[in-house]
C-alpha positions in Angstrom: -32.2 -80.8 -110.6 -33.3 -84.0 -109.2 -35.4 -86.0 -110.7 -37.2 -89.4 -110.5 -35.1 -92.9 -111.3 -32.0 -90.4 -109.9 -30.2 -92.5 -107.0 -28.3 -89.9 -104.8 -25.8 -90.2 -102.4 -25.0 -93.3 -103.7 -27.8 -95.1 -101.7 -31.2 -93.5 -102.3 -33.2 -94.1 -105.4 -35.7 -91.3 -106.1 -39.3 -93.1 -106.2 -41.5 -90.1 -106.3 -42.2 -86.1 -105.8 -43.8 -85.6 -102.5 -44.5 -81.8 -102.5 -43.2 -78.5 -103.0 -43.0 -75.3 -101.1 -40.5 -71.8 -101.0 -38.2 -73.8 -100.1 -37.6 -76.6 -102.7 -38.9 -79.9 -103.1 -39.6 -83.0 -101.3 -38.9 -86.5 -102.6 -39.8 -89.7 -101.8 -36.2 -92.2 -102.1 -35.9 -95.8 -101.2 -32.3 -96.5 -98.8 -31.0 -99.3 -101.3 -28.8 -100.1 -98.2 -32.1 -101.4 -96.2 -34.4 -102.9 -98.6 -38.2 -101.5 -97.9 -37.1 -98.5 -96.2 -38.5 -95.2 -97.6 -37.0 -91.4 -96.1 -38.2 -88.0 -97.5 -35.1 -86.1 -99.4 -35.7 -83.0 -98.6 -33.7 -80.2 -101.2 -33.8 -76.6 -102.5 -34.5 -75.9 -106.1 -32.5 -72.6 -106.4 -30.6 -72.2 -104.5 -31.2 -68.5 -102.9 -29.4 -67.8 -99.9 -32.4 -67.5 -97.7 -33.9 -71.1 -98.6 -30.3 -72.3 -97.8 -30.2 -70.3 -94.3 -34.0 -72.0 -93.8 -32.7 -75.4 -94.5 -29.5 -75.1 -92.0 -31.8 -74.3 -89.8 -34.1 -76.4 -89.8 -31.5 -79.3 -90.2 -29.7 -77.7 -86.6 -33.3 -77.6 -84.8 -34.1 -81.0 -86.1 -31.2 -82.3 -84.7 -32.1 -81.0 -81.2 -34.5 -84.2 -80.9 -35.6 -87.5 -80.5 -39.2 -87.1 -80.0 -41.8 -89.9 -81.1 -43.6 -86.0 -81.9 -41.3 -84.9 -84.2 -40.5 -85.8 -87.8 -36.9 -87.7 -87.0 -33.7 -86.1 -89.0 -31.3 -89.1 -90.0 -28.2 -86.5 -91.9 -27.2 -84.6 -94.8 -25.2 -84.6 -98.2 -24.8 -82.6 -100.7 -26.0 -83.3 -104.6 -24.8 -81.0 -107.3 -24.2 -77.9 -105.0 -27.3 -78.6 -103.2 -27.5 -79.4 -100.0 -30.2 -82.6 -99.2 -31.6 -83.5 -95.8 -32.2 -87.1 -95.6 -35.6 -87.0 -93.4 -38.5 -89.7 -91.6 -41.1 -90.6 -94.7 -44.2 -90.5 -92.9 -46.4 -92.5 -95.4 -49.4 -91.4 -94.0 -49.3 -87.9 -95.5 -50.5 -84.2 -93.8 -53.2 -83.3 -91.7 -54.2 -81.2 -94.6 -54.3 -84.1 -97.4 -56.9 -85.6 -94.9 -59.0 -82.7 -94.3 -59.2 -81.8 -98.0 -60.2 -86.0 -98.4 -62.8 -86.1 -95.6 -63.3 -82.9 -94.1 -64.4 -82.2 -90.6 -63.4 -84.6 -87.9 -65.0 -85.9 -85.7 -64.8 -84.1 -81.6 -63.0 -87.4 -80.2 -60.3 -87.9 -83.2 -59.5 -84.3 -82.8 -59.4 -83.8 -78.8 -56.8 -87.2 -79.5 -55.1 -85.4 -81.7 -54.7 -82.3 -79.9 -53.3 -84.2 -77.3 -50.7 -85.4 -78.8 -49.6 -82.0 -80.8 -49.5 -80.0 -76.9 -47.3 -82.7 -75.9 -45.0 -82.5 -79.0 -45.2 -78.5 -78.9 -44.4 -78.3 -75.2 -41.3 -80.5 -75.6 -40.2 -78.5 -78.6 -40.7 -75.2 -76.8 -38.7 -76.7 -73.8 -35.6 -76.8 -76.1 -36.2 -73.1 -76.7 -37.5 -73.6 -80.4 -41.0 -71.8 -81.3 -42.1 -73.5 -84.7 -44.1 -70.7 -86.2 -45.3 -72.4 -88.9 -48.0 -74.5 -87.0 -50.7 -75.9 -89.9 -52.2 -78.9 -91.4 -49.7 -78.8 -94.4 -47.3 -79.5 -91.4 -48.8 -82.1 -89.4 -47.7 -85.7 -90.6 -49.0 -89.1 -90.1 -46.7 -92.4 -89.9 -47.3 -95.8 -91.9 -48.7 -97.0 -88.5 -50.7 -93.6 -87.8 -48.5 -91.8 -85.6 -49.0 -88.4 -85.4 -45.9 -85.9 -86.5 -44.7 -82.6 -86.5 -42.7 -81.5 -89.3 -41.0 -78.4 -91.1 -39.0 -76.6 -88.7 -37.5 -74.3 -91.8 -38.9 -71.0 -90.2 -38.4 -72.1 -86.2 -37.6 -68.7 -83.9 -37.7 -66.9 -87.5 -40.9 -64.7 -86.4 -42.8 -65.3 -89.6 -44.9 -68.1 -91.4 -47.8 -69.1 -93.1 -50.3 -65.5 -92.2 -53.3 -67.4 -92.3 -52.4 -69.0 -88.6 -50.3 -65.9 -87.4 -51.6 -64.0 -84.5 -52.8 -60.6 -84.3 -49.2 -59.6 -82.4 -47.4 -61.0 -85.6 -49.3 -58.5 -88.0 -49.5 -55.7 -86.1 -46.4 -55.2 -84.7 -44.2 -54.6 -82.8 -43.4 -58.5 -82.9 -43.2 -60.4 -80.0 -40.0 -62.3 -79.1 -38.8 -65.5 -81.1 -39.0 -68.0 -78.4 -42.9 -66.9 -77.1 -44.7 -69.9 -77.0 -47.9 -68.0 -77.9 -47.6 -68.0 -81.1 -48.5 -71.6 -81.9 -51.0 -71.9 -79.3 -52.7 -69.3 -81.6 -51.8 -71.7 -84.6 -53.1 -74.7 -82.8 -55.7 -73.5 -82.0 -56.8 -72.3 -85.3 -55.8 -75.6 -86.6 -57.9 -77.3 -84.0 -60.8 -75.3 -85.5 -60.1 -75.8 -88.7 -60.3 -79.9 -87.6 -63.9 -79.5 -86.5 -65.3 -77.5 -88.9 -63.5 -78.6 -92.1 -62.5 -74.6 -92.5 -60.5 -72.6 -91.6 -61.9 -69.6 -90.1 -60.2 -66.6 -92.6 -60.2 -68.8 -95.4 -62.6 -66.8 -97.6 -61.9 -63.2 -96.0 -59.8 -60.5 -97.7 -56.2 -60.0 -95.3 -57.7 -56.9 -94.1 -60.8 -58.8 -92.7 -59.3 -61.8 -91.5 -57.1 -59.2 -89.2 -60.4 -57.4 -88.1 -62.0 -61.3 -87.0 -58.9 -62.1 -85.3 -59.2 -58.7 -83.1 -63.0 -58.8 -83.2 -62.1 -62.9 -81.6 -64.1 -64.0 -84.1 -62.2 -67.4 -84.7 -65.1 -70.2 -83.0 -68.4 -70.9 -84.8 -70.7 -71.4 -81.8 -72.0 -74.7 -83.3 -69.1 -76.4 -81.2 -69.9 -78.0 -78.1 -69.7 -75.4 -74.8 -66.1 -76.5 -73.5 -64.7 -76.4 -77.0 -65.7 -73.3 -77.6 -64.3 -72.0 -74.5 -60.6 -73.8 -74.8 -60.4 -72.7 -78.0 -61.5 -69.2 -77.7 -58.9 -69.3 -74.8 -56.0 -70.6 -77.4 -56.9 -68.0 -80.1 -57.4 -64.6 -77.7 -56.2 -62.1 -79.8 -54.2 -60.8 -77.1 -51.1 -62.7 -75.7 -51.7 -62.5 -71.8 -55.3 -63.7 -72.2 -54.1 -67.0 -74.1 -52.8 -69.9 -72.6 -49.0 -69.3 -71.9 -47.5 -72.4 -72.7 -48.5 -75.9 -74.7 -48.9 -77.6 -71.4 -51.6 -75.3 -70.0 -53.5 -76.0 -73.4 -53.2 -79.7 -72.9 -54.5 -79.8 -69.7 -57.7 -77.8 -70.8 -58.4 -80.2 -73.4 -57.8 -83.3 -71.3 -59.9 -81.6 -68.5 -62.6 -80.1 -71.2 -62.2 -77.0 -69.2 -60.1 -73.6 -69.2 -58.6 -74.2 -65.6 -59.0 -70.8 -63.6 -56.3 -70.5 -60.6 -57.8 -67.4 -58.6 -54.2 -65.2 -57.3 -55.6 -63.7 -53.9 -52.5 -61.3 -54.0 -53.9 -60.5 -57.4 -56.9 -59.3 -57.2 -56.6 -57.5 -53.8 -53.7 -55.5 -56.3 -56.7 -54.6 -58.6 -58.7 -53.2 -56.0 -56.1 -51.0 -54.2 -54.9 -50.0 -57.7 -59.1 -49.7 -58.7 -59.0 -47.5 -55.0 -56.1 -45.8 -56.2 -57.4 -44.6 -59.5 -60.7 -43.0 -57.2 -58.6 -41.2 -55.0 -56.2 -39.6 -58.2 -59.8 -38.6 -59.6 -60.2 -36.7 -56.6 -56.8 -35.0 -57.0 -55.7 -36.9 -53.5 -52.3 -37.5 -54.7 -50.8 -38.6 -51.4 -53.3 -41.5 -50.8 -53.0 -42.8 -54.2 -50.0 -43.2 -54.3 -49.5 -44.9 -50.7 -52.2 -47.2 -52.6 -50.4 -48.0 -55.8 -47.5 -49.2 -54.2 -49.4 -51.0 -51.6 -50.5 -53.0 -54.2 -47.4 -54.0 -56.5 -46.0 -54.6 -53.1 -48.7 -57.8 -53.1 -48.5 -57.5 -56.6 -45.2 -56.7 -58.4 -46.2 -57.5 -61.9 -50.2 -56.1 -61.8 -51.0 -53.8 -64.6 -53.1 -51.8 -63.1 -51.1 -51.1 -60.0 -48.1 -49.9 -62.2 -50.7 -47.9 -64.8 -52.0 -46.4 -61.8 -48.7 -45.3 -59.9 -47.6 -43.9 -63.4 -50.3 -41.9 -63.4 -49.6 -40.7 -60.0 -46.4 -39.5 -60.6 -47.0 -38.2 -64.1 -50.2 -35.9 -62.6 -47.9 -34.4 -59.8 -45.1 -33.8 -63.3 -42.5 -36.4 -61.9 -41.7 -37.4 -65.5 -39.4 -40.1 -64.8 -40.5 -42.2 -62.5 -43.6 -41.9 -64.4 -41.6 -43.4 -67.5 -40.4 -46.1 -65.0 -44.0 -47.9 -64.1 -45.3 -47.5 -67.5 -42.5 -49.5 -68.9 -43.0 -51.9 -66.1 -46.6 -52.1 -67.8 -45.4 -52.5 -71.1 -42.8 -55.0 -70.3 -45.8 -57.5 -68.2 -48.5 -56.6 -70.9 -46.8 -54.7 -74.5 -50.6 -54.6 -75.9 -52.3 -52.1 -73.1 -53.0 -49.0 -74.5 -51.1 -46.6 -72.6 -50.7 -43.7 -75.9 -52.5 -41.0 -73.8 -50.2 -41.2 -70.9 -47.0 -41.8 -72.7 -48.4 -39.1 -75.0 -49.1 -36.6 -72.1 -45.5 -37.8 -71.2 -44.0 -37.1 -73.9 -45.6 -33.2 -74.2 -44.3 -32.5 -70.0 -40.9 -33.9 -71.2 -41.0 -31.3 -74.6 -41.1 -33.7 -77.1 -44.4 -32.2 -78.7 -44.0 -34.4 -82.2 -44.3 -37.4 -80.3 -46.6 -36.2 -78.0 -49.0 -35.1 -80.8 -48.3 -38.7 -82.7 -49.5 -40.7 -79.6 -52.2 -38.5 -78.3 -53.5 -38.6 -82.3 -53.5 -42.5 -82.0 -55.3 -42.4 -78.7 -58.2 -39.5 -80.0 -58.3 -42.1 -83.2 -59.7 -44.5 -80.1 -60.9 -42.3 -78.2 -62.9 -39.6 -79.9 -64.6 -37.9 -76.9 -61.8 -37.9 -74.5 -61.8 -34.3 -73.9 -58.7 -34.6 -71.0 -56.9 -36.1 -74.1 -57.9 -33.1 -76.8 -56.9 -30.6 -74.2 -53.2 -32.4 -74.1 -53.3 -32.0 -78.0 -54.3 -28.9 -78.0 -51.6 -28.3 -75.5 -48.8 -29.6 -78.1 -50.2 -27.6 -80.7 -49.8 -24.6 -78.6 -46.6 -24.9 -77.3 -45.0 -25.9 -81.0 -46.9 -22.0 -82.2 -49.4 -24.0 -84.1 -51.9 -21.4 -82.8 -54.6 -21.8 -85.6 -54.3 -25.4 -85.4 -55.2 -25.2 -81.9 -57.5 -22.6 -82.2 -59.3 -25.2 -84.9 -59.4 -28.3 -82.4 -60.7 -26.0 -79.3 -63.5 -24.6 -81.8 -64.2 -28.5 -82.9 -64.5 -29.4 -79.4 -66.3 -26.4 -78.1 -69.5 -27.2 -80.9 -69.6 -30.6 -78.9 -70.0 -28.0 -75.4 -67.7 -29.8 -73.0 -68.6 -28.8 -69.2 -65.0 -28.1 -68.7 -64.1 -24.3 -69.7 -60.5 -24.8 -70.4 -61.8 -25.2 -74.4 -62.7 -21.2 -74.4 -59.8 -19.5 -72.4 -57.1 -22.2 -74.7 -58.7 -20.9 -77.6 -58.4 -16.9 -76.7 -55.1 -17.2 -76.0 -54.2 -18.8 -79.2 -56.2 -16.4 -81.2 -54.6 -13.5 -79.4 -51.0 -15.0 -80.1 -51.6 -15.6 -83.5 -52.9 -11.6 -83.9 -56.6 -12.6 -85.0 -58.5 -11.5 -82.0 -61.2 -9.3 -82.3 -63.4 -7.1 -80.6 -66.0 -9.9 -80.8 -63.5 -11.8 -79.4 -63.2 -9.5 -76.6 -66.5 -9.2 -75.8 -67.2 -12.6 -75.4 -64.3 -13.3 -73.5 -65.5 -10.7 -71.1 -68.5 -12.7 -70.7 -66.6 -16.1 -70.2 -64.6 -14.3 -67.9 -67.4 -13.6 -65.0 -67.2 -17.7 -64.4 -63.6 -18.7 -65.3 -60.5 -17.0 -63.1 -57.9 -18.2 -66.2 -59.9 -16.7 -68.6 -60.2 -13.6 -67.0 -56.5 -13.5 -65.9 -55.6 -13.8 -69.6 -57.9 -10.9 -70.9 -56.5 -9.0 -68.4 -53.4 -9.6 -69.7 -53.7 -8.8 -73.2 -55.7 -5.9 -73.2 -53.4 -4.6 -69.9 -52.2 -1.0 -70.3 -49.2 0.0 -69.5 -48.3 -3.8 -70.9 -46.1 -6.2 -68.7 -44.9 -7.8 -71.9 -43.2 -6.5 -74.9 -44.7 -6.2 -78.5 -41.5 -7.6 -79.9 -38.5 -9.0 -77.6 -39.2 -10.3 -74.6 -41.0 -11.0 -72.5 -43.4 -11.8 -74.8 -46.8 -12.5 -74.6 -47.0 -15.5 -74.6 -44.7 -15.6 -71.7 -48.0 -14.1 -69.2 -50.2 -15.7 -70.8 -51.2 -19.1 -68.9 -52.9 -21.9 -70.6 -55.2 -23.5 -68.6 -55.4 -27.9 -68.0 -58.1 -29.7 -68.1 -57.6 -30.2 -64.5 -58.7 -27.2 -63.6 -62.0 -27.1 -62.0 -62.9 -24.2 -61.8 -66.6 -24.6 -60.6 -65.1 -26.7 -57.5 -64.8 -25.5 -54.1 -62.4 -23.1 -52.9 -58.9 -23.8 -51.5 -57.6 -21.9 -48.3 -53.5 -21.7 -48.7 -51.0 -19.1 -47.2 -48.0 -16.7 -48.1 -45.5 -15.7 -46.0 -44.1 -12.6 -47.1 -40.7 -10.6 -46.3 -41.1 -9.0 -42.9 -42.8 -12.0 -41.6 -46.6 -10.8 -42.3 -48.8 -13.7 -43.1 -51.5 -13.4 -45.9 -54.6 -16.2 -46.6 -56.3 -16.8 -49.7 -58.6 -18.6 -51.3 -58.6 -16.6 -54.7 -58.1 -19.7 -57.8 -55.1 -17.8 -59.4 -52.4 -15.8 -56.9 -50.2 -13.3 -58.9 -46.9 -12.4 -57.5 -45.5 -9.7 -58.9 -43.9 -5.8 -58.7 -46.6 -4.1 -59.7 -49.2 -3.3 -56.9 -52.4 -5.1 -58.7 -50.5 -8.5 -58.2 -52.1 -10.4 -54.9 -48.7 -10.2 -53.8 -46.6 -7.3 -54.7 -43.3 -7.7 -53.8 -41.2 -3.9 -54.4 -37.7 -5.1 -55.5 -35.9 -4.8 -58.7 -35.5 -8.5 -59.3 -39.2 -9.0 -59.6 -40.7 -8.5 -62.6 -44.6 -6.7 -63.0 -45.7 -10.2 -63.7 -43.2 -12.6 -62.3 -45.3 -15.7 -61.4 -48.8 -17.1 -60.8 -50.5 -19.4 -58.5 -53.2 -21.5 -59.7 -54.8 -22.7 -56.3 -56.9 -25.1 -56.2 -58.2 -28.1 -53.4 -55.1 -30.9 -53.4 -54.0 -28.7 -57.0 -51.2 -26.2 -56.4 -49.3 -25.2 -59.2 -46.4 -22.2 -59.1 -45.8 -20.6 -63.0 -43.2 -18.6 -63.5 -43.9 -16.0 -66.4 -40.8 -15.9 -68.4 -39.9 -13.5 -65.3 -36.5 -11.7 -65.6 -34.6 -13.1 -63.0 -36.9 -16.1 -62.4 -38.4 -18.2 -59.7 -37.3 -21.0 -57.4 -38.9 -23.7 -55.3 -36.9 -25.4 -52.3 -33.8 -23.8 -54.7 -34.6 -25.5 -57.9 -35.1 -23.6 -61.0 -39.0 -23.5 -62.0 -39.2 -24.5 -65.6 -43.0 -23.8 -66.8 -44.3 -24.7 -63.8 -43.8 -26.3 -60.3 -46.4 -28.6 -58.0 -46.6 -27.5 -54.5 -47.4 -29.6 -51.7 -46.7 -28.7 -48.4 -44.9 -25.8 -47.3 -42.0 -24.5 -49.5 -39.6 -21.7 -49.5 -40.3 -19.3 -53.0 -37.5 -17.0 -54.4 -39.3 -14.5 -56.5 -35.8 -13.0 -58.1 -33.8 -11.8 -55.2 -37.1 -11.8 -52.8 -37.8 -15.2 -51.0 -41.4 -15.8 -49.6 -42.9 -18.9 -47.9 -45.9 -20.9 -49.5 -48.7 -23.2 -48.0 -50.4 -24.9 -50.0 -53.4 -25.1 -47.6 -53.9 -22.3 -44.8 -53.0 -24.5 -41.8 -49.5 -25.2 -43.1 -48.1 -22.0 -42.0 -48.0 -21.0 -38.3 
């Protein structure tokens, strides 16, 4: 469409083709209305819309300056339906034309150069425009050697050349338009590419450059000591860890140093929420949580403090304000992994395809997290998948986890899904003499006359009780006490508490509202949990309907059907 000895817009004869990209083509035109001045013509050669939409764009960011930094925009016309912009020639050519000329540069030229592109970058990103395109190809130099930054076409578009892309921009979910991050990641790997005449994934396959950028493997150690560390700094394959804007780069490189500002407020955060995480592991609920908030109180934005009040509230099955601090978390930091609590979230909230998509991802991590196959195995369960689960809890057992919750989980499915046999029973016997679920459950199914029905409800798997991770059952013993109609007081210590009509329960209650097994304690220290057994007229705690199953702590009135006892969950409670 354009060609050389062309003059266009009555004024610019066409001297020479520059280069070419997606876009179009660049030409080199001499301004007949100022003799000896040269400008770039910049122009599409299709025109498809989304070259068009580029060049708008890039003609409204250029616009937005008058840097000495940035490649100046002079106007536009248009030349047989194509739309021209009229741009600074910068006679010097690209970063890249001199690297392919000469190759590496030396430490000096480049730490000048670097200089001036933070400077240009953190002016640009102060107009709200992140460039996304930041490479040698773009970086121009003036007749007299000034140092430019050119092609704007893809500014706040989110995509670019993927050789200089961060990890965040190939993985996904991308990050917003406007974070600066991105080309400090690009500068960065165009600093190294300065100093070593390479670029880093220039020879790998995309499937290995995206395993160096994870692996940080972006900075040959042949550079000197504080190069290597301001650059490993600019091309951290996660956001938070980089530096956050183009002026914290420059600074590093003027300083030859990654400045390091210690937050008191900070790091006490990490060691209440590092205190906090202890004291959950102990099942101390109370303390852990006065400890997490302790800490976003000095910390509001500290990961670890919000990771670890999540898990506080999502232990003790407060589901949403457990949703609440682990969006906080995602929202300061979107690249923690958080799949096994937002997994385990998912399953206590009954949204087991989801649940089993996220805990998946976090077992893909995480192979031996046996807390996290138990949650799987969980979802599998509760969707019927019972020889699914009964698969994974056979898996896990060959690898003989200390925690027992692997061979009661995998009774019950095999009894549900009608394949248990009397070898089955007889080692389930034996399993029995050391685990209370275990035993509970074989009691259950092999229970004549039977408190469930054979078809109709309830059904089995209604008295049935599957059995969490968190269970220890080896642990020690925890004292709690019942209150019972008539005002008698009862203490146990026994790990599961049935309530029920018939007179084998550990609490029979004689009314015709209360099924033969209504509900079941599981009592253990700091770990009290109320389960109602698909029970006729069911159970209440404090007057709210238990659903599955309720955490007790502290004293709390119990309607069993019509009957209403009192609960402690430790022995002292009750006077």
């Amino acid at each position: 469409m354009i060609s050389i000895g062309d003059r266009l817009d009555a004024k610019y004869l066409v001297k020479g083709r520059l280069g070419s990209g997606g876009f179009g083509e660049v030409f080199l035109a001499e301004d007949e209305a100022i003799p000896g001045r040269y400008v770039a013509l910049k122009a599409l050669s299709g025109p498809p819309a989304a070259a068009e939409d580029n060049l708008i764009w890039e003609m409204l960011a250029l616009s937005q300056f008058n840097h000495p930094g940035v490649v100046s925009f002079h106007h536009h016309f248009s030349h047989a339906n194509q739309r021209v912009l009229v741009m600074e020639y910068c006679a010097g050519g690209s970063l890249a034309d001199r690297l392919n000329a000469t190759g590496a540069m030396g430490e000096n030229e480049v730490v000048r150069w670097a200089a001036v592109l933070c400077d240009t970058l953190a002016a640009v990103h102060g107009k709200g425009i992140v460039h996304h395109d930041i490479k040698p190809a773009n970086v121009l130099l003036s007749r007299d050697g000034a140092i430019k930054l050119g092609d704007f076409g893809v500014a706040n578009r989110n995509t670019g050349t993927r050789m200089y892309l961060p990890p965040e921009m190939l993985l996904g979910p991308a990050p917003a338009k406007t974070d600066p991050r991105v080309d400090v990641y690009a500068l960065g790997l165009t600093l190294v590419e300065m100093l070593t005449g390479e670029h880093p994934f220039e020879l790998l396959a995309p499937e290995e450059a995206l395993a160096a950028r994870m692996a940080h493997q972006t900075v040959p150690g042949s550079l000197p000591r504080w190069v290597q560390e301001v650059l490993l700094r600019a091309t951290h394959p996660t956001p938070e860890l980089r530096f956050q804007s183009m002026a914290e780069f420059g600074e590093a490189i003027a300083s030859q140093r990654v400045p390091f500002v210690l937050n008191g407020n900070h790091i006490e955060a990490h060691a209440l929420a590092e205190k906090s995480e202890r004291h959950l592991a102990r099942k101390q609920w109370k303390l852990a949580e006065k400890l997490a908030n302790q800490a976003l109180v000095l910390s509001p934005d500290c990961t670890a403090a919000l990771l670890a009040a999540g898990r506080c509230q999502l232990l003790i099955r407060r589901t949403q304000s457990a949703r609440q601090f682990f969006s906080r978390a995602l929202d300061v930091n979107p690249r923690i992994h958080v799949q096994k609590e937002l997994g385990w979230l998912q399953l206590e909230e009954g949204h087991l395809p989801i649940a089993i998509s996220l805990l998946s991802e976090h077992l893909d991590r995480h192979g031996a997290d046996f807390e996290a196959c138990n949650l799987l195995l969980k979802c599998f369960y509760l969707s019927a998948r019972y020889d699914v689960a009964e698969g994974l809890a056979r898996q896990v057992m060959a690898h003989r986890p200390l925690n027992p919750c692997f061979e009661n989980n995998r009774f019950i499915c095999r009894q549900l899904a009608g394949e248990c046999s009397a070898v089955d029973l007889k080692d389930a016997s034996v399993g029995a003499r050391g685990n209370p679920f275990l035993a509970y459950n074989l009691a259950v199914a092999t229970e004549t006359p039977r408190s469930w029905a054979q078809t109709g409800t309830p059904a089995l798997l209604d008295k049935l009780v599957f059995q969490e991770f968190r269970f220890d059952v080896a642990g020690k013993a925890n004292p709690m006490s019942i209150r019972v109609p008539g005002g008698a007081k009862k203490e146990t210590s026994a790990p599961l508490v049935s309530i029920g009509a018939w007179a084998k329960n550990n609490i029979a209650l004689d009314d015709a509202s209360v099924s033969r097994r209504h509900a079941l304690i599981a009592n253990f220290p700091n770990d009290v949990w109320l389960y109602d057994l698909g029970s006729t007229r069911g159970t209440r705690v404090d007057d709210n309907v238990v659903a599955g199953r309720a955490f007790l702590d502290g004293v709390h009135r119990v309607a069993v059907g019509r009957i209403e006892i009192e609960v402690g969950a430790r022995a002292d409670l009750l006077v």
